[in-house]
PALUM-510499 format. One line per 3 residues: their letters; for each residue z negated, x, y negated of C-alpha. Coordinates in steps of 0.25 Angstrom, whole numbers, always signed. Each point is the difference from the previous one (the first is absolute). Last residue first. Layout:
N
a> Z,X,Y  ...
//
This chain:
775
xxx> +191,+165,-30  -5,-14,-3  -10,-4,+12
xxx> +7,-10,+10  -2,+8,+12  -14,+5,-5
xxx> -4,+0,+14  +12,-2,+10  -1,-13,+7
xxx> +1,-4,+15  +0,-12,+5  -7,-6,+13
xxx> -1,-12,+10  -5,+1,+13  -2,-13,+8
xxx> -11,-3,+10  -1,-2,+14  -7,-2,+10
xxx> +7,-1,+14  -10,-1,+11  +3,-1,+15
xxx> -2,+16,+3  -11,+4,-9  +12,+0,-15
xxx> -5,+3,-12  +11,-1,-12  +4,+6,-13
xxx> +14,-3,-5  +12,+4,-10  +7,-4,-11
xxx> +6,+7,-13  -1,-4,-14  +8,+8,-10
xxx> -3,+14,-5  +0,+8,-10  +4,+13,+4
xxx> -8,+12,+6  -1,-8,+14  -8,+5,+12
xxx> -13,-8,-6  -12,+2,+9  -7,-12,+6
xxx> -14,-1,+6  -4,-11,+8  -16,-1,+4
xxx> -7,-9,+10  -14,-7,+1  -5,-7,+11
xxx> -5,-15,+3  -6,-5,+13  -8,+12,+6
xxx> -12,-4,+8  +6,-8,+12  +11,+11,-1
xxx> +13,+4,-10  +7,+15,+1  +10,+2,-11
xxx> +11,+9,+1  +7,+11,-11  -10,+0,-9
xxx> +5,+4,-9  +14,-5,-3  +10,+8,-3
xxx> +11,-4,-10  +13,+8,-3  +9,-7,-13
xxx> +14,+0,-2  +5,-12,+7  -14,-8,+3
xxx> -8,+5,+14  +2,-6,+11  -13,+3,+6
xxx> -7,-3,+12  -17,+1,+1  -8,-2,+15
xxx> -8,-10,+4  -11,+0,+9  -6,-12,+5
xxx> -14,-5,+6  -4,-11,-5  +13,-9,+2
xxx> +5,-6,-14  -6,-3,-12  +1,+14,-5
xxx> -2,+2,-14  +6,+9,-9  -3,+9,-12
xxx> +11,+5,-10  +1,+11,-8  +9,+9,-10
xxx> +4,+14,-2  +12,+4,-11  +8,+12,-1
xxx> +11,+4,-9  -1,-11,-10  +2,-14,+9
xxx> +3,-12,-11  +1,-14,+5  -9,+5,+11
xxx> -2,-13,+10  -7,+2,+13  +0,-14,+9
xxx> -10,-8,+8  -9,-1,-14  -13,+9,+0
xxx> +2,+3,-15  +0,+14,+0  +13,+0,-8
xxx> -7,-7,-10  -11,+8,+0  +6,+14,-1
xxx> -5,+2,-15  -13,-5,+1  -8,-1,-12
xxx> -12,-8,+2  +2,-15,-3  -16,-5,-2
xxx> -1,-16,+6  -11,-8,+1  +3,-13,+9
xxx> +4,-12,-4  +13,+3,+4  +8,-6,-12
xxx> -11,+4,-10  -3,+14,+6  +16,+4,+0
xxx> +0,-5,-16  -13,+8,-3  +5,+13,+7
xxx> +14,-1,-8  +14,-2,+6  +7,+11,+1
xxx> +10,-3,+15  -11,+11,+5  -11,-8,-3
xxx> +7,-12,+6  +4,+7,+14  -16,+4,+0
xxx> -2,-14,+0  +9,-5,+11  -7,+11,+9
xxx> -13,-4,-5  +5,-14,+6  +5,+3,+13
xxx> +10,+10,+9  +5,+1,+12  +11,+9,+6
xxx> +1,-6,+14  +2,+7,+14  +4,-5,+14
xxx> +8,-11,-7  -3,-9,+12  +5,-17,-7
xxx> +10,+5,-8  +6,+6,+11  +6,-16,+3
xxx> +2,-5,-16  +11,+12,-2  +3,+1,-15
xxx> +12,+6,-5  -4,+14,-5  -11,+8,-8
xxx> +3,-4,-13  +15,-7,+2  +9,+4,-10
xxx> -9,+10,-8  -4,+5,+13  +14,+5,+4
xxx> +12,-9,+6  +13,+7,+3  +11,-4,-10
xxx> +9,-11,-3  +8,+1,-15  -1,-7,-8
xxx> -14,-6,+7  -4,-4,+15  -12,+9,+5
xxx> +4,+5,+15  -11,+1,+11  +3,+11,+9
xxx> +7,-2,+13  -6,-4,+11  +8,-11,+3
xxx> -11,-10,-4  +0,+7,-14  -9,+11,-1
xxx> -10,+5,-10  -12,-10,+7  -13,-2,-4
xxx> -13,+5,+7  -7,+8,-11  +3,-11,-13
xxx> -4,-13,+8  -13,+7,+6  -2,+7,-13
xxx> +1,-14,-7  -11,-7,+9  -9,+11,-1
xxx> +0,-1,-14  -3,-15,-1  -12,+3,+8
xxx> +0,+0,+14  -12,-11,+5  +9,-11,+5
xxx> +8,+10,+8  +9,-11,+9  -2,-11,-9
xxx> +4,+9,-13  +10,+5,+9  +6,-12,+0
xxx> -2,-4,-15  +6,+12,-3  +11,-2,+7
xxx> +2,-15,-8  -1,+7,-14  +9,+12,+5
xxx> +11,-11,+3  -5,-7,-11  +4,+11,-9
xxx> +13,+1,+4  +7,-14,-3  -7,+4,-16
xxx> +8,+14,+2  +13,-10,+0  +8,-9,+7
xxx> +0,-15,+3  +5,-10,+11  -4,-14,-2
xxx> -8,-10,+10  -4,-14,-4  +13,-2,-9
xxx> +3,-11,-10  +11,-6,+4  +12,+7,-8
xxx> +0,+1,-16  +14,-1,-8  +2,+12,-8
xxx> -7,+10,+9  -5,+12,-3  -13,-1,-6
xxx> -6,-9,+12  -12,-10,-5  -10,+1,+7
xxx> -8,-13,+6  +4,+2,+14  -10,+12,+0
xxx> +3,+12,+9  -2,+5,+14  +5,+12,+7
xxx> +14,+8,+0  -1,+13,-6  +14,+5,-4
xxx> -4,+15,-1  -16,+3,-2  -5,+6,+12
xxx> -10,+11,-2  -2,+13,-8  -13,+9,-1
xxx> -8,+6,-10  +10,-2,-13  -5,+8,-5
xxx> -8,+14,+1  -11,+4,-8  +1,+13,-9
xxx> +14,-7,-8  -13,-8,-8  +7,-10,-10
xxx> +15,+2,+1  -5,+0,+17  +12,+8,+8
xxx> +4,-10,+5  +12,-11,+2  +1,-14,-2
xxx> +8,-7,+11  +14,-7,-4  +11,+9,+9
xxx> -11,-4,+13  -6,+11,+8  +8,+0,+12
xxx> -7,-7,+14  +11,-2,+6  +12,+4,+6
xxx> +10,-12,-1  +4,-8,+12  -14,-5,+7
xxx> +1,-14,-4  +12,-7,-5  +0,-13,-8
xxx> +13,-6,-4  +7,-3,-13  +12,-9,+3
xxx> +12,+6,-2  +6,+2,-15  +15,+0,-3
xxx> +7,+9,-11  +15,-4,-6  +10,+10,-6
xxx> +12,-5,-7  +8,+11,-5  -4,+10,+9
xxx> -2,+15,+1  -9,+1,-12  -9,-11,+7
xxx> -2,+8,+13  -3,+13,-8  -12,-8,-9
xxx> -5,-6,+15  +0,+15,+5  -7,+4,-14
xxx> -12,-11,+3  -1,+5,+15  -3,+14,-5
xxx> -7,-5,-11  -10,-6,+9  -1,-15,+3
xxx> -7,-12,-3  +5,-15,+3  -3,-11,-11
xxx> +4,-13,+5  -2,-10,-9  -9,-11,-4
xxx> -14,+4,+7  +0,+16,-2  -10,+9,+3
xxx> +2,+14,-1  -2,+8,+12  -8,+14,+1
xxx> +7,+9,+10  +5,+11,-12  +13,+7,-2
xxx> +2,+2,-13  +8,-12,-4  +13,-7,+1
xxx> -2,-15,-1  +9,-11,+4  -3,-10,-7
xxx> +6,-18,+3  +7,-9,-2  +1,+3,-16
xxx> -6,-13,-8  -1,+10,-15  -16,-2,-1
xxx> -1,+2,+17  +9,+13,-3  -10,+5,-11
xxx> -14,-5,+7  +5,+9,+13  +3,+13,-9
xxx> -15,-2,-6  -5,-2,+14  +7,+12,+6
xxx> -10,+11,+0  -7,+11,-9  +12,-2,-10
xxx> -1,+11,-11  +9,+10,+9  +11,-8,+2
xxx> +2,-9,+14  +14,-4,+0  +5,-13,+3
xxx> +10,-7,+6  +1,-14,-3  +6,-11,+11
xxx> +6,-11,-8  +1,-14,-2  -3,+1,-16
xxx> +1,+16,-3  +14,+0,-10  -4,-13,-7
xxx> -15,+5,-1  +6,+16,-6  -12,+9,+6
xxx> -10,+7,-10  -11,-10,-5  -12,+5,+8
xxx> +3,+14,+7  +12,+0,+12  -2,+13,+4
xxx> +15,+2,-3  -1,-9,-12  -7,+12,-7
xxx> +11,+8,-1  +2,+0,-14  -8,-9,-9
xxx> +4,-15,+1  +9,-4,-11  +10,-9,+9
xxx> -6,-4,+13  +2,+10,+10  +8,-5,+12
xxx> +5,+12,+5  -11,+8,-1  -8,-10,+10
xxx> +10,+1,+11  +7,-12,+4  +1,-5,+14
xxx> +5,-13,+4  -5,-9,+10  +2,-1,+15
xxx> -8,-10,+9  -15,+0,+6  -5,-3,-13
xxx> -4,-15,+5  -7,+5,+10  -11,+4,-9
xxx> -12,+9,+8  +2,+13,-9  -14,+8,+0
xxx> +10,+14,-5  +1,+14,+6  +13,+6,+1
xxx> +11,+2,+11  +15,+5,-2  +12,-9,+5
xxx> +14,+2,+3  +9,-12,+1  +9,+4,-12
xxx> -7,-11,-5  -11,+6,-1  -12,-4,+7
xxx> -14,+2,-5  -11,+0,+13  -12,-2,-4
xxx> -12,+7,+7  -15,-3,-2  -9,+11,+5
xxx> -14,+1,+7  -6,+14,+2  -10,-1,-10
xxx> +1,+10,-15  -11,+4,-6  -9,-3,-13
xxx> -12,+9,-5  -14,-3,+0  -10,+4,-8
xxx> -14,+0,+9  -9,+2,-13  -12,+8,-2
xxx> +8,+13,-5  +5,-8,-11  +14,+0,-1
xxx> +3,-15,-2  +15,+2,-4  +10,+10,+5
xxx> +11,+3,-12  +0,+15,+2  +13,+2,+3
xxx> +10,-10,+0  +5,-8,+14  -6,-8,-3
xxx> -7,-10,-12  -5,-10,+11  -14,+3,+1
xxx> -11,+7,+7  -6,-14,+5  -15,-1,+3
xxx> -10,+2,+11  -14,-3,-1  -11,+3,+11
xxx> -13,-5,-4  -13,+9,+3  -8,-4,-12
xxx> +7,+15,-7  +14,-5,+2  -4,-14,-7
xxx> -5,+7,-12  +11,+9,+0  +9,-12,+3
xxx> -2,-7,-12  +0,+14,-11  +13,+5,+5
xxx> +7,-16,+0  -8,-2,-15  +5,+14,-3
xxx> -5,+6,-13  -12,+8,+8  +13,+5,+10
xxx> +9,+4,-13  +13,-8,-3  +11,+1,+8
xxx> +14,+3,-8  +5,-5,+8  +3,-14,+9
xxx> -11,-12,+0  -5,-3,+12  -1,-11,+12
xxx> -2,-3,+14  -13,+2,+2  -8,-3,+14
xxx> -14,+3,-1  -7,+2,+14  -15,-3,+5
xxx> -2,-12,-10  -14,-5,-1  +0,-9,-12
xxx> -8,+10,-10  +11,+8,+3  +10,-10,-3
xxx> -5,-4,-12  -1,+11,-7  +14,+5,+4
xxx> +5,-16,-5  -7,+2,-14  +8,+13,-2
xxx> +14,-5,+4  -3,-12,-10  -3,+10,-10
xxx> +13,+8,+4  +9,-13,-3  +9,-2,+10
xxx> +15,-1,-2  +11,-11,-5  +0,-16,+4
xxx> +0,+1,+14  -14,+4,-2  -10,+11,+4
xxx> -15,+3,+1  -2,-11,+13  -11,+6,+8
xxx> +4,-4,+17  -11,+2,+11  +4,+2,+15
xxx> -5,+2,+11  +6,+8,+11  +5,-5,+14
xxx> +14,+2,-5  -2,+15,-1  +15,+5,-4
xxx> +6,-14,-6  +9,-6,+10  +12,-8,+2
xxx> +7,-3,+12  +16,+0,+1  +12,+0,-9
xxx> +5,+9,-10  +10,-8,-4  +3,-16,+1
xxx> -3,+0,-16  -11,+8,+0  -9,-2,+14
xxx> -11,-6,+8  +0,-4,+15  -15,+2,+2
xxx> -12,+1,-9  -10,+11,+3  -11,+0,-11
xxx> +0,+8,-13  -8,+11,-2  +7,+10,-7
xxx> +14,-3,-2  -6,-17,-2  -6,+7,-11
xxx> +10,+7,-7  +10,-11,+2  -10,-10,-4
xxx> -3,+8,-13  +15,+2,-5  +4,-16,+3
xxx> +0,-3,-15  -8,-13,-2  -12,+5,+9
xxx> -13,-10,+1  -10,+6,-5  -1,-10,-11
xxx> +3,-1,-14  +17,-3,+7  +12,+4,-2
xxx> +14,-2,-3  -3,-16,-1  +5,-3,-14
xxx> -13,-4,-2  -5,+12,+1  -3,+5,-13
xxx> -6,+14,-1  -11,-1,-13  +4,+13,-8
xxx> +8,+12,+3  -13,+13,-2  -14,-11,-1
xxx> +8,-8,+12  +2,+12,+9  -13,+4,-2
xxx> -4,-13,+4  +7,-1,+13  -8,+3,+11
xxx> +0,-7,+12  -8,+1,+12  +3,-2,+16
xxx> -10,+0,+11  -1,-2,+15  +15,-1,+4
xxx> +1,+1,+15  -11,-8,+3  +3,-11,-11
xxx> +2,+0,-14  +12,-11,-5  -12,-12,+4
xxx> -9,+6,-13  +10,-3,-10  +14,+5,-4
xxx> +12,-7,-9  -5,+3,-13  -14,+7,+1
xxx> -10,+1,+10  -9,+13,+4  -3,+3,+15
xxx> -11,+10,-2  -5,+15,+6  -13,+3,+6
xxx> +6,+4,+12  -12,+6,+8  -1,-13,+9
xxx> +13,+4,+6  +8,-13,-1  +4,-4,+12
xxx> +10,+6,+11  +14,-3,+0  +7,-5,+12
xxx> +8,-13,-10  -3,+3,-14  +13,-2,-5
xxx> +5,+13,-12  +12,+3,+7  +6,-13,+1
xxx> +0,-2,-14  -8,-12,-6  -10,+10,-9
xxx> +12,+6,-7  -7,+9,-7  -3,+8,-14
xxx> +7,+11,-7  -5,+11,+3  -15,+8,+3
xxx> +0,-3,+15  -14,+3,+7  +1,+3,+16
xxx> -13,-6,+6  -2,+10,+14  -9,-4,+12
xxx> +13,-4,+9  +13,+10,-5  +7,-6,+13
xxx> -10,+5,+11  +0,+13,-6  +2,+8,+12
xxx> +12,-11,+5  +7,+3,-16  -3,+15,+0
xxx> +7,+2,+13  -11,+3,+13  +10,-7,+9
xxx> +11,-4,-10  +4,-15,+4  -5,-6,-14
xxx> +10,+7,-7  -1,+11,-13  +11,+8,+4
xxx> +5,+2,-15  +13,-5,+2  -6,-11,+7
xxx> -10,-3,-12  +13,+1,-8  +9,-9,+9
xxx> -8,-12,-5  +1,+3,-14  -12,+20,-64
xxx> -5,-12,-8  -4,+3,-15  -11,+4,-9
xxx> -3,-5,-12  -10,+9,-8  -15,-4,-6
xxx> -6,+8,-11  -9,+12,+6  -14,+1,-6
xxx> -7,+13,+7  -13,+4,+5  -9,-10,-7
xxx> -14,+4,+3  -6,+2,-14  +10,-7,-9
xxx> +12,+9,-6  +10,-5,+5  -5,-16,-5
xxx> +4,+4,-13  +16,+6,+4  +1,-14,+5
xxx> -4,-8,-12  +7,+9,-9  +13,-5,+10
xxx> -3,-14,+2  -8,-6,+10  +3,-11,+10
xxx> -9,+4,+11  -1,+7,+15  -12,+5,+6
xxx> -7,+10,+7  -9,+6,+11  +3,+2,+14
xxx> +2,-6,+13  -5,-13,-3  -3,-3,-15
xxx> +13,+1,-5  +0,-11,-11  +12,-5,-3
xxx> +5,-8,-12  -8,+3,-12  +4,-4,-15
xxx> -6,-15,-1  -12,+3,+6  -1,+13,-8
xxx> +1,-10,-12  -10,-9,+6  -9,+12,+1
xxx> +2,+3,-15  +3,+14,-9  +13,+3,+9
xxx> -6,+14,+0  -12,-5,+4  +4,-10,+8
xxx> +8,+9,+10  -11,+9,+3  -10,-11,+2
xxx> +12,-8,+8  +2,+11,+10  -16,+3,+2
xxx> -1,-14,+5  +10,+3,+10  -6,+11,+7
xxx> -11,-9,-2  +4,-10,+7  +7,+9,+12
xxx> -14,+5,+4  +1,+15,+5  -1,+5,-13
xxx> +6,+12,-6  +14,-4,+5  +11,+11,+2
xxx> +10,+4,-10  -2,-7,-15  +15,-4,+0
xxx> +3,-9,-13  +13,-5,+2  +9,-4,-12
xxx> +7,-12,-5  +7,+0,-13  -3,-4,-14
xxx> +8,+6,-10  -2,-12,-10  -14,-3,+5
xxx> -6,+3,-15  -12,+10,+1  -12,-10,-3
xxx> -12,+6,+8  +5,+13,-8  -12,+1,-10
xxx> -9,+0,+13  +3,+11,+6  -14,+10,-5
xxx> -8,-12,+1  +6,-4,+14  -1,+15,+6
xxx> -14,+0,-5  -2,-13,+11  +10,+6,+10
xxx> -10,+13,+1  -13,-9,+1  +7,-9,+10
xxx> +1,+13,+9  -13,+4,-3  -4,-14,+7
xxx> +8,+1,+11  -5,+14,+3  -14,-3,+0
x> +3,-13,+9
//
């Protein structure tokens, strides 16, 4: 009580002192978050009593802070969100306890034959999904845009009851009451009052979506249903990709926090309110499918860093998409070393069409064309051909909004380029669509991810296939395409392949911690979605759909999020560390023909850690790592010192005191299941300390692939477990052999006792001290 009390003395001279500016004009008003790191009392009414003394006094009225607040993060940590303006802001900075005030951000977005793919089947003797008994024991929590609570895979029928540690809630709204939760959904939240202080009150009378958790836009029902969803039979897309669909651990619970609409982003107040509440509602895996591209903003300044830290260090995984900026450099999101950031790949499952000339000679793209009705000849034109008049140079052969000649396109089949501003064909689709063409035939770089197109065919191919179709229509004077139906073919296209879209690493923010950490399915997803969504593509909407095909990192994360949960069953006491060694020391670098993994972009080329992190995931050696890299939460605070955040910030988010001593290896000492050294001066020595949670007994001995120019020895060279030795300490020492600057080279360390593989990724440049000093 002491220190309450002097507390209210400080805020009470703080008031005297602020109280000439009670009455700052709300023109720049905005909405901030006010993060106050972890709780200083364990009562979450006074954790939220102290909120509204701080606000009132520099609002100069408790109905004024009334008014002004919106959250009160009272759960997992300590903070709130308000409508302040910005001298209103920059006052409350400097209140005892405040670690940072952060205006609020919008944020964005980022099938059956997967789980396959990933031989994650119920028939595996001693497989992850059999050991796990479905993901039974776990509650995945889904951070999105809602659910579809009527979907097949959200029925309750062979789930167990609630556990009786949930303390979560089944809150109504528009569309959803009590009867929409059940034993497979046992909580869902909304959040949508950041939202509404930064776009104003969201209307739904138009019926786009819904105050409610119920999903309006399909993007959260897809991501959970790829996580946990039930097993529902005979579903597909359009006739294609047919057969039984199933989220990863269907025996899972699930609980769904709506912080997005269809109606543009999610409000990073709301993202906030929904961490706090998930964790004080028992969640053991956060599933994230969303971000904001770079610049990245700093971890204490990160609603999505400062959530899952405090959810991390309560012992909840959380996974989150790395972001569909690829395949650039350095444009990876979520990068802290907390998160499980997941990069897309690749499946095994293609959708041939065959076009046919009429010369009779066909070529094959990929396309989801199911219209019979285009099974006859039509004219081809290519785009350049057609420009409208006063269209810039060049531009109508990628087809770009307003380019192509409607008289000369009308009934058509277009040929379009990609250029090298278009990141796919739905701007040249919208163009041919707006001039009534037949149909797109678009030459890109090659890539397996399909455009969906629901008024005409739209069939991709490279630009080797486009150029053949540009050299058939030279040589005739009426040249004609046909398109076959698309089919579904499994097992004809070598998989997995990092997809042309993933974000790649090194970290903008912290290149010392490797990201993404591991890459898996995210290519033509096909799982459930909201019949409710509008589809941007078409003019004339089909039936709604139960079942869509999506792609992106967002498809990704809920394939980790659903492993996770599985191990989580299997391990339940591993920390959320262990779990991502496990993920990152057993995945794979070779296709299912051995060969190693290829990362889609302009051009292909071998995947490397930035691509992939530590490879394509493997669910099945997940499960026996052998050794794990662990680490926790003074691990986590160490990472912050170095990252030069100050002693009392660090102490208020961990509650904890905190004094950053000066270490100048730390970050590459961080016990990560990877050694990062963006920049490698002649010689550098770093550690790392493993656990065995294998057999007792076991010896394992050290292999190096050491990164192009570099020699590294590891010392020591074996390591010798028993009963009463569990973790050991190793060191790796690299030596330069450049005297150049260098670029990033690859390489691996791994322990091998005769059925264990664990590995980690080596990833080094070398620079030349003073390289860029004037001379």
């Amino acid at each position: 009580m002491a220190s309450l009390w002097i507390h209210s003395i400080i805020l009470l001279v703080l008031a005297m002192k602020l109280q000439p500016l009670f009455h700052v004009a709300l023109a720049s008003t905005n909405v901030h978050i006010v993060y106050m790191g972890e709780r200083q009392h364990d009562e979450p009414e006074r954790v939220r009593d102290s909120h509204h003394e701080v606000l009132s006094i520099i609002l100069g009225s408790h109905e004024a802070a009334k008014e002004s607040i919106l959250y009160s993060y009272k759960h997992g940590f300590s903070g709130f969100a308000a409508v302040l303006t910005e001298s209103q802001a920059k006052l409350i900075a400097d209140f005892p306890g405040v670690v940072r005030v952060v205006p609020n951000r919008v944020l964005s977005l980022q099938t059956t034959r997967s789980w396959d793919f990933l031989q994650v089947k119920p028939h595996i003797r001693n497989g992850i999904l059999s050991k796990s008994h479905s993901g039974i024991g776990s509650i995945v929590g889904i951070l999105d845009t809602g659910i579809w609570p009527e979907s097949e895979s959200f029925k309750e029928e062979g789930m167990g009851k609630v556990p009786s540690r949930w303390k979560g809630i089944c809150q109504i709204g528009e569309k959803f009451n009590h009867s929409h939760c059940n034993r497979k959904i046992i909580g869902a939240r909304w959040y949508v009052k950041g939202y509404e202080a930064e776009f104003g009150k969201l209307n739904t009378s138009d019926g786009v979506e819904y105050l409610s958790p119920r999903d309006a836009a399909g993007h959260g029902t897809h991501t959970a249903s790829t996580a946990a969803g039930l097993q529902v039979e005979n579903v597909s897309f359009m006739g294609l990709a047919q057969g039984l669909a199933r989220g990863g651990a269907p025996s899972a619970w699930l609980a769904v926090y709506k912080v997005c609409w269809s109606t543009g982003g999610c409000s990073s107040v709301d993202l906030l309110a929904a961490f706090d509440d998930a964790i004080f509602d028992g969640v053991d895996v956060l599933s994230v499918s969303l971000g904001s591209p770079p610049p990245l903003p700093a971890y204490v300044e990160d609603v999505l860093s400062i959530g899952s830290f405090h959810a991390v260090t309560k012992g909840i995984s959380v996974v989150c998409s790395a972001g569909n900026s690829g395949p650039y450099p350095q444009t990876v999101i979520n990068t802290a070393p907390w998160i499980i950031t997941v990069a897309a790949s690749t499946i095994d499952r293609a959708f041939p069409t065959v076009i046919t000339m009429g010369n009779n000679q066909t070529l094959v793209g990929q396309a989801f064309h199911t219209m019979k009705d285009m099974n006859k000849f039509h004219p081809i034109v290519y785009g350049d051909d057609i420009a409208a008049s006063g269209v810039v140079e060049g531009s109508a052969r990628s087809c770009d909004s307003g380019t192509l000649n409607a008289t000369l396109a009308r009934g058509k089949v277009v040929l379009c380029f990609q250029s090298s501003s278009q990141r796919s064909a739905i701007i040249a689709l919208s163009t041919v669509m707006d001039v009534q063409a037949a149909g797109l035939i678009f030459a890109q770089f090659p890539t397996k991810d399909v455009t969906i197109s629901w008024d005409i065919p739209c069939v991709q191919v490279d630009f080797a296939i486009g150029t053949s179709l540009l050299t058939y229509m030279g040589m005739t004077s009426n040249p004609v395409v046909k398109f076959s139906l698309t089919k579904t073919a499994v097992g004809q296209q070598i998989s997995p392949e990092v997809a042309f879209f993933s974000s790649r690493g090194p970290s903008s923010l912290s290149p010392s911690v490797l990201k993404p950490d591991i890459a898996a399915p995210g290519v033509n997803i096909l799982a459930s979605w909201s019949p409710a969504s509008p589809l941007p593509t078409a003019m004339t909407q089909p039936p709604p759909l139960n079942f869509n095909i999506e792609s992106g990192t967002s498809m990704a994360c809920p394939h980790i999020s659903g492993i996770v949960a599985l191990l989580k069953a299997i391990h339940p006491t591993w920390s959320p560390a262990a779990i991502k060694s496990a993920l990152v020391t057993t995945a794979s670098l070779e296709d299912e023909y051995g060969q190693c993994i290829v990362a889609e972009g302009a051009p292909h080329k071998k995947a490397d850690p930035f691509d992939y992190g530590g490879g394509h995931v493997d669910p099945n050696k997940a499960i026996a790592p052998g050794l794990i890299y662990d680490m926790g939460f003074s691990d986590y605070s160490r990472f912050l010192c170095t990252m030069g955040y100050n002693n009392s910030a660090i102490s208020t988010i961990t509650k904890a005191r905190t004094h950053c001593r000066k270490s100048a290896n730390f970050l590459a000492n961080l016990n990560l299941p990877s050694i990062t050294i963006p920049e490698l001066k002649k010689k550098l020595t770093v550690s790392r300390t493993v656990t065995n949670v294998g057999p007792v007994n076991s010896v394992y001995t050290a292999f190096v692939q050491a990164p192009a120019g570099t020699t590294v020895i590891v010392e020591p060279s074996s390591l010798f477990f028993n009963s009463t030795i569990r973790k050991l300490k190793f060191k790796v020492t690299f030596h330069s052999q450049l005297r150049v600057q260098g670029r990033y080279s690859f390489g691996n360390l791994l322990w091998k006792d005769g059925f264990h593989v664990v590995r980690i990724p080596l990833i080094v440049r070398t620079v030349i001290q003073d390289f860029y000093a004037e001379t």
